[in-house]
C-alpha positions in Angstrom: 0.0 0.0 0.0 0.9 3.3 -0.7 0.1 6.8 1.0 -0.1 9.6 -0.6 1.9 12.3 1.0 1.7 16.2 0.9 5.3 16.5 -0.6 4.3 14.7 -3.5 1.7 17.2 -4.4 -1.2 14.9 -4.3 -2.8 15.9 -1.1 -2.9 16.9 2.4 -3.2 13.5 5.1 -3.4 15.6 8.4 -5.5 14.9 10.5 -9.0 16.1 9.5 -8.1 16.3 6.1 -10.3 14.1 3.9 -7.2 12.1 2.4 -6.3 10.9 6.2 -10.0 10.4 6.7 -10.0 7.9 3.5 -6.7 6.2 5.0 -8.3 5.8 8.8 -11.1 3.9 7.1 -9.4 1.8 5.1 -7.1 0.4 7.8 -10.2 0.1 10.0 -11.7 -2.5 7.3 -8.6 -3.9 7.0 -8.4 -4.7 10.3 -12.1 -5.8 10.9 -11.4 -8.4 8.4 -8.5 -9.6 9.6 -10.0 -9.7 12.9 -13.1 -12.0 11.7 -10.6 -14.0 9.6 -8.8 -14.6 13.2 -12.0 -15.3 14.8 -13.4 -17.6 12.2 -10.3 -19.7 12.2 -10.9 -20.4 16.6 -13.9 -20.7 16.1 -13.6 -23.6 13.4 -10.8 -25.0 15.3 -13.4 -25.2 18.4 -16.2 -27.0 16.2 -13.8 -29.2 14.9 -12.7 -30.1 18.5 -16.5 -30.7 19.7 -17.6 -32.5 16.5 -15.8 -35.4 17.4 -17.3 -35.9 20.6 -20.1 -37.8 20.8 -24.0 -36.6 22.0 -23.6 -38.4 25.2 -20.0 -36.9 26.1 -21.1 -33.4 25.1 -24.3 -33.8 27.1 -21.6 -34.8 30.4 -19.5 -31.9 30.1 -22.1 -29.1 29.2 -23.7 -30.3 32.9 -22.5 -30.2 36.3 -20.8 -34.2 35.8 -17.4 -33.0 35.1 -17.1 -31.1 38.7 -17.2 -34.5 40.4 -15.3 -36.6 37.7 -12.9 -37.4 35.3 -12.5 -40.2 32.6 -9.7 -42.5 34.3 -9.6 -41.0 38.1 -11.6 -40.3 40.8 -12.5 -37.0 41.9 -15.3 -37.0 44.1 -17.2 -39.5 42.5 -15.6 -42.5 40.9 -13.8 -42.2 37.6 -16.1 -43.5 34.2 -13.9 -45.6 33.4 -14.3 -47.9 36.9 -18.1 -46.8 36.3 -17.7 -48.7 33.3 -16.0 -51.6 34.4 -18.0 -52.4 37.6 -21.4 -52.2 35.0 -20.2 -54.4 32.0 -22.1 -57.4 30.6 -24.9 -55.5 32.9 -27.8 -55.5 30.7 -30.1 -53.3 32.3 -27.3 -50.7 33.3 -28.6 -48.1 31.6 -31.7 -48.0 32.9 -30.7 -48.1 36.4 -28.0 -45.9 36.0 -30.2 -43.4 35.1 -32.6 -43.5 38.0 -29.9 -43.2 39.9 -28.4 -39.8 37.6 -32.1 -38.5 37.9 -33.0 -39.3 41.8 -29.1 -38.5 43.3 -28.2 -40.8 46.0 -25.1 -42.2 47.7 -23.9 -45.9 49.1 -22.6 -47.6 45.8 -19.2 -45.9 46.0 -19.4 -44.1 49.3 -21.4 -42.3 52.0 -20.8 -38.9 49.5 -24.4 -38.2 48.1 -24.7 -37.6 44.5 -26.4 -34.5 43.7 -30.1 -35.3 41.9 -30.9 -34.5 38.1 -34.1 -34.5 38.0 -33.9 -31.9 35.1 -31.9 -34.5 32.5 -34.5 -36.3 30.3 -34.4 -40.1 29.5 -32.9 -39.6 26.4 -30.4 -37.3 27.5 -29.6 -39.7 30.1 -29.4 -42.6 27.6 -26.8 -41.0 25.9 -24.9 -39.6 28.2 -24.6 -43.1 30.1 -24.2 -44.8 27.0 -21.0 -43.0 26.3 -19.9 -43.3 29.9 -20.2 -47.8 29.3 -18.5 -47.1 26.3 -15.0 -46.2 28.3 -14.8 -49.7 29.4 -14.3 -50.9 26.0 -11.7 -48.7 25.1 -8.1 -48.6 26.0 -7.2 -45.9 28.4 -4.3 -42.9 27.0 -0.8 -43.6 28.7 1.6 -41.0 28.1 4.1 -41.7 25.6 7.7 -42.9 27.3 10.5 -40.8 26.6 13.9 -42.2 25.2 11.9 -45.6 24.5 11.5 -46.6 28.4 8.8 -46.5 30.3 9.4 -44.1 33.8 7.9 -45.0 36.8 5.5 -41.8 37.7 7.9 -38.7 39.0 6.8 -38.2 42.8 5.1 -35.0 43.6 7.7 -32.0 44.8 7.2 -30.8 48.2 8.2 -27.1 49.1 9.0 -26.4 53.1 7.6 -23.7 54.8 8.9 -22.2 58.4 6.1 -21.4 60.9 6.1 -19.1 63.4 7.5 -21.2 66.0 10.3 -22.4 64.0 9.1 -25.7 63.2 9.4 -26.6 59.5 6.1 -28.4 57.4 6.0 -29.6 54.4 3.6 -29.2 50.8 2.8 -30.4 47.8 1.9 -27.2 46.3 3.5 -24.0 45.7 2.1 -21.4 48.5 4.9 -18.9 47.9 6.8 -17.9 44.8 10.5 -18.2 45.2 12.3 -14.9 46.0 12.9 -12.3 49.1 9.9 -11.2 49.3 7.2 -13.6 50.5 4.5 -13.0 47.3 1.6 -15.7 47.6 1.7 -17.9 43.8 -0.7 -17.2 41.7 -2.8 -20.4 42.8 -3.2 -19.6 46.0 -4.1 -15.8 45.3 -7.1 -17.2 43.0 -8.1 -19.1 46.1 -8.3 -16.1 48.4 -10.1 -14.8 45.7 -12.9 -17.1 45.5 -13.2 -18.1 48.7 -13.7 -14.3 49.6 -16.3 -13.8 47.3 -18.2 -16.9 48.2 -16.9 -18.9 51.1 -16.8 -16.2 53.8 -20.3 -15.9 54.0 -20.6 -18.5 56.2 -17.1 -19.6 57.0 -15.8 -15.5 57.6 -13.8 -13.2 55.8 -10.2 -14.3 55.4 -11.3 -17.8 57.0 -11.2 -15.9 60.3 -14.2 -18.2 61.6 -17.9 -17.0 61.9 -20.8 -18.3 64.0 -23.0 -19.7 61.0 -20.4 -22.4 59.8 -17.1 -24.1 61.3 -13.8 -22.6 61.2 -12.1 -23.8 58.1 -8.7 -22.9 59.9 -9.8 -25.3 62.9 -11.1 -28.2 60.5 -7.6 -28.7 58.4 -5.7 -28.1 62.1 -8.1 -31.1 62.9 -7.2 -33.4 59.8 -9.1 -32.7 57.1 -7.2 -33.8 53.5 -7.6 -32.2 50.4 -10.1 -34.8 49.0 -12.1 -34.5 52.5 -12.3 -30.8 51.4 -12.9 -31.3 47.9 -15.3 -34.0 48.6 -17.5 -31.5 50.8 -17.6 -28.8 48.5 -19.1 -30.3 46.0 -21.4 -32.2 47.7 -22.2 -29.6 50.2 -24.2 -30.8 53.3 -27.7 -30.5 52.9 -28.7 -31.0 56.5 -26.6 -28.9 57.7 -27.4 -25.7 54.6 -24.3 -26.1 53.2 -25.3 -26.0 49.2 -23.2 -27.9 46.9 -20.9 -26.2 44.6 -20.4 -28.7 42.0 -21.3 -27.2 38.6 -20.2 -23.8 39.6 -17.1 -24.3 40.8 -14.4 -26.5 39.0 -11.8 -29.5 40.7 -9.2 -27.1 40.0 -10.9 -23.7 41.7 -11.8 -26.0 44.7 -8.2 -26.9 45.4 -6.7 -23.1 45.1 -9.5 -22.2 47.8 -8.4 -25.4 49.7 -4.8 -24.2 49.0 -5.4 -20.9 50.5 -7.1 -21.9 53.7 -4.6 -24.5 54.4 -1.7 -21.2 54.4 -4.2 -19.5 56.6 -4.8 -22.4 59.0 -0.9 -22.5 59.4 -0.6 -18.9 59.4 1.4 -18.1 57.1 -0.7 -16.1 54.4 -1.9 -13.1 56.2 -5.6 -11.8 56.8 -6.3 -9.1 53.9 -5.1 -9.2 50.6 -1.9 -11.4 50.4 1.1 -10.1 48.2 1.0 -12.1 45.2 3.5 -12.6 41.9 -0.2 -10.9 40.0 0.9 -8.1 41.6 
């Protein structure tokens, strides 16, 4: 492209004059269509991605399923996969399965209830539980081995912390980035995030304590895991008017809240706004 300048006698392209008006316009479109081009291309890439999933698997992940399990591990509920495997050569699974989906209930694979569905029709459910059978027939992913070996699975890093009265404890998540200054990671400032825009309704701000629900500082001092913790969030405790969170909150979110609490409960993330490497 090629502007047309005032020294070449052909017009004037300051601004107001009607030549720059004619170029602002015509990088504007250029842009726009660029810009849909760009868009067009994601958004093609995403159909692509979701056309190749079946009714029944898009049907699991567009509901609340995924907050409580994955394909090949447990979560809160029981991985498909063992789902799968426990119901083969059943020939009404399906059919059961579904009441169960529908009504909610717990004792099969714990005491942890199963939120109800009552919403999900029969044929919905049908699919979705058809694709959930399917899993057992199919091979699960393994990693591929590096240098032509299998490895046996790396153990998890721990970081140590110092508390206040000198003892040491140990971690298997970040709670601090590395450096002088003690700046919370990025993990655990999402957590004090989310649990202060939820959580602290009940539980206080800063997980201080309140008088409506138990200290969360008190219940990981006490020996609640990270799966306990996990495992109660979604589920919530409907006798007690907890609600469950499954559906709104994600695996992942839960256990940056969880991560935050636990550096409150050993005090070591401070009440307020913790320094964080966001800042």
């Amino acid at each position: 492209m090629k502007f047309i300048t005032r020294s070449e006698g052909k017009g004037n392209i300051e601004p107001g004059s009607r030549y720059f008006r004619a170029i602002v316009i015509s990088v504007t479109f250029m842009a726009a269509i660029f810009q849909t081009v760009g868009w067009a291309g994601v958004a093609a890439s995403s159909e692509a991605a979701n056309s190749r999933q079946s009714p029944g698997e898009k049907l699991v992940r567009a509901n609340d399923c995924i907050s409580c399990h994955a394909v090949s591990r447990k979560v809160v509920g029981p991985a498909y996969r063992d789902v799968a495997k426990k119901y083969r050569g059943h020939r009404n699974a399906v059919q059961m399965l579904s009441q169960k989906v529908k009504r909610g209930g717990s004792g099969v694979w714990g005491q942890m209830p199963m939120t109800a569905h009552p919403a999900l029709t029969t044929a919905q459910l049908r699919e979705m539980l058809e694709w959930i059978l399917s899993l057992g027939t199919q091979p699960p992913k393994r990693p591929p081995a590096q240098g032509g070996a299998a490895h046996p699975e790396a153990a998890a890093k721990l970081y140590t912390y110092t508390l206040a009265d000198g003892t040491t404890v140990k971690l298997d998540f970040q709670l601090f980035v590395e450096g002088k200054d003690q700046k919370v990671a990025k993990e655990i400032f999402h957590g004090y995030e989310i649990y202060n825009s939820y959580c602290y309704r009940c539980h206080g701000q800063d997980v201080t304590g309140s008088e409506i629900a138990p200290d969360l500082r008190h219940s990981l001092k006490a020996g609640m895991t990270e799966q306990q913790f996990l495992d109660t969030a979604m589920a919530g405790r409907q006798e007690k008017g907890m609600p469950n969170w499954a559906g709104f909150l994600s695996e992942e979110e839960v256990k940056h809240i969880y991560g935050y609490v636990k550096g409150r409960s050993l005090d070591l993330v401070p009440v307020g706004r913790p320094a964080s490497e966001m800042d």
